[in-house]
C-alpha positions as a printed Julia matrix, in Angstrom:
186×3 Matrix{Float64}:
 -13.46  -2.89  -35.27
 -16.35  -0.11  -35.34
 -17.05  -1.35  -31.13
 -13.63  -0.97  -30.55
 -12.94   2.34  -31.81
 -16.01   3.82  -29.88
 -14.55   1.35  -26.89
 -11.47   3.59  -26.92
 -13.39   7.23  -27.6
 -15.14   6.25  -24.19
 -12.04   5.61  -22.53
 -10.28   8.73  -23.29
 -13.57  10.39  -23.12
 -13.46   9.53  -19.27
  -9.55   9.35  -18.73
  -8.58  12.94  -20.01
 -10.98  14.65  -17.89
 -10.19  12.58  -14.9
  -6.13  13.35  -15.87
  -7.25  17.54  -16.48
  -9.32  17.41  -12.48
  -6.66  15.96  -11.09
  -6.71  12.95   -8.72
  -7.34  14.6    -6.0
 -10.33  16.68   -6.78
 -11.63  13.6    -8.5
 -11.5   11.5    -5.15
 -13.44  14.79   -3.61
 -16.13  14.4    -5.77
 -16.38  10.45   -5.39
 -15.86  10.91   -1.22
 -18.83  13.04   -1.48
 -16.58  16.25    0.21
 -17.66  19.55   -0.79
 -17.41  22.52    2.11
 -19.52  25.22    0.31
 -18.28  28.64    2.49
 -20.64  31.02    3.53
 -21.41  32.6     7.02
 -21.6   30.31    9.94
 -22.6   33.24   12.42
 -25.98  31.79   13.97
 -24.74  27.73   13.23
 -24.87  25.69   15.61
 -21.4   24.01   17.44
 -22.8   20.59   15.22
 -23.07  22.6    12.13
 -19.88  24.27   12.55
 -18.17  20.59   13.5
 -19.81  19.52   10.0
 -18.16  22.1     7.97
 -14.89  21.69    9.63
 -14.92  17.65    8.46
 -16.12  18.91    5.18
 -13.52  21.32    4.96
 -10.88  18.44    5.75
 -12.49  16.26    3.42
 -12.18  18.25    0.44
  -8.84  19.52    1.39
  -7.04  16.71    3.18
  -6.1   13.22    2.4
  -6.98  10.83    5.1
  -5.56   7.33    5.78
  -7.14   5.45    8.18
 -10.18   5.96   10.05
 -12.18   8.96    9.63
 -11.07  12.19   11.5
 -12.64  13.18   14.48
 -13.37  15.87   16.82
 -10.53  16.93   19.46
 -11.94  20.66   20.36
 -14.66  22.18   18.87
 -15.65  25.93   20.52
 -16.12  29.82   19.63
 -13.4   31.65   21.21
 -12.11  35.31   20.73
  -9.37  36.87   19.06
  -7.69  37.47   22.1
  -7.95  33.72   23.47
  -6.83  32.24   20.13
  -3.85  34.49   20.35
  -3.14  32.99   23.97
  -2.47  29.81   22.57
  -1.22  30.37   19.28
   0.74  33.81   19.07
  -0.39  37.9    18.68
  -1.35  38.95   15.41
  -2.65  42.08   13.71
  -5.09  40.85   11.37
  -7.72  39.98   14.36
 -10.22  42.9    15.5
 -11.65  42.91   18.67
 -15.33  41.75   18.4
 -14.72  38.77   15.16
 -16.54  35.47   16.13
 -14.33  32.98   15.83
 -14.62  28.96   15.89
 -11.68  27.01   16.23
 -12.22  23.17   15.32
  -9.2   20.53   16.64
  -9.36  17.49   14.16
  -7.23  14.21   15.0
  -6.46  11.82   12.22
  -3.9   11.07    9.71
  -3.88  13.68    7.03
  -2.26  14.27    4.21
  -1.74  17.49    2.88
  -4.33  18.03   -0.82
  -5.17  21.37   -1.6
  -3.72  24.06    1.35
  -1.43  27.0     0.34
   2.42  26.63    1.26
   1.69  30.03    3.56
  -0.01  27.67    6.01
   1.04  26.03    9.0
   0.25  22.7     8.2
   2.89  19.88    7.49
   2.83  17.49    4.33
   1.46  14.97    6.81
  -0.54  15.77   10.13
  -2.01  13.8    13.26
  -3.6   17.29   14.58
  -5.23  19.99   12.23
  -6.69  23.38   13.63
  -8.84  24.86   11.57
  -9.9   28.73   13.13
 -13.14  29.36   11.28
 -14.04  33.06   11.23
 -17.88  32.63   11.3
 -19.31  35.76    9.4
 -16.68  34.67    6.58
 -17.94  30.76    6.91
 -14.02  29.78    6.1
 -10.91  28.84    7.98
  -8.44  32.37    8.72
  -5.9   30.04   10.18
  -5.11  26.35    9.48
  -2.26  24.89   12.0
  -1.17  21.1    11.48
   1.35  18.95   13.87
   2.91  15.72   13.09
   3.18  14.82   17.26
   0.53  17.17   18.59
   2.6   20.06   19.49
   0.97  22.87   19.7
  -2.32  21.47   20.77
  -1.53  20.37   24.57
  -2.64  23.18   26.29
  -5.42  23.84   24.42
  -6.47  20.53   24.68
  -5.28  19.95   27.99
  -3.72  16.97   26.96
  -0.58  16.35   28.81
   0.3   13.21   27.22
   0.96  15.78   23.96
   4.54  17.19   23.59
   4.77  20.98   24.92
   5.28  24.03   22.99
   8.65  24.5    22.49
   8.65  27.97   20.36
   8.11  31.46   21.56
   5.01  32.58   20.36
   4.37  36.38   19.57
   3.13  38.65   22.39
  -0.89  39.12   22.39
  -1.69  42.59   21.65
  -3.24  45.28   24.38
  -5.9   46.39   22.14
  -7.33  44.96   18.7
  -8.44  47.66   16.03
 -12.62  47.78   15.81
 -13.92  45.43   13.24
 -15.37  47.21    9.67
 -18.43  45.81    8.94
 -18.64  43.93    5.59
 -14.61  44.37    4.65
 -12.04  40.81    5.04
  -9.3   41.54    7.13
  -6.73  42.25    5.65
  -3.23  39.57    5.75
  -0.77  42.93    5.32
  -1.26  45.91    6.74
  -0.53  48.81    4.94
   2.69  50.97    5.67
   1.6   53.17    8.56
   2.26  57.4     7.11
């Protein structure tokens, strides 16, 4: 009886914390996924590939064979915005990184202000490198989105507008996040 009890007090001793993680974070932790930000300025293309499949490991369910590398290349503000749409919360001289993952993901952990589907065959993740995180996750289901930056015409085209690139980017402030709102102008 007294093997039993203790049987049980193991059990629920291992159950109830798995339960309180969460499934998810649990299979993180087993996988071996952790992406650990920090600043990615002078990383190499391989190290910044590396933190990208980190990244989608610990935030991304994946069926199927492992992810792998569409695009992987520093670009500016103004380039990003080329292919995906002006925005104010760029400044002209960020570093940027944007990584093109193919796979089947399913969405874990990502914020319901992001681009990215429940389920995704393409994930962009735009790494601003002095940050060391993704400013920018995009996901499509068919690949939309990422022909023409993949130059991949077997992808389906674009078929929405995308905002107009800004002229001019305000100067980056050294050691201040950019912000997501800008303030009311006075």
């Amino acid at each position: 009886m007294r093997k039993i009890i203790i049987t049980a007090i193991v059990l629920v001793g291992i159950i109830v914390p798995l339960a309180i993680l969460g499934g998810r974070q649990v299979q993180t932790l087993l996988a071996g996924c952790q992406f650990i930000p920090g600043s990615m300025e002078n990383k190499s293309a391989a190290e910044i590939e590396r933190a990208a499949l980190d990244y989608a490991c610990a935030n991304f369910e994946t069926v199927g064979p492992a992810p792998r590398v569409r695009l992987n290349r520093m670009m500016s503000p103004k380039e990003y915005m080329k292919f995906y749409g002006g925005s104010d919360t760029f400044c002209q001289d960020q570093k940027l990184a944007l990584v093109i993952l193919e796979g089947d993901f399913k969405e874990i952990n990502i914020s319901s202000m992001t681009a990215v589907p429940p389920s995704a065959k393409f994930v962009g993740l735009l790494f601003d490198l002095k940050l060391g995180t993704p400013t920018s996750i995009m996901g499509s289901q068919t690949g939309e989105g990422f022909a023409e930056i993949l130059k991949d015409p077997s992808l389906p085209r674009r078929t929405s507008r995308l905002a107009p690139v800004p002229d001019k980017l305000r100067a980056c402030t050294s050691g201040q996040v950019q912000p997501t709102i800008m303030p009311p102008n006075r």
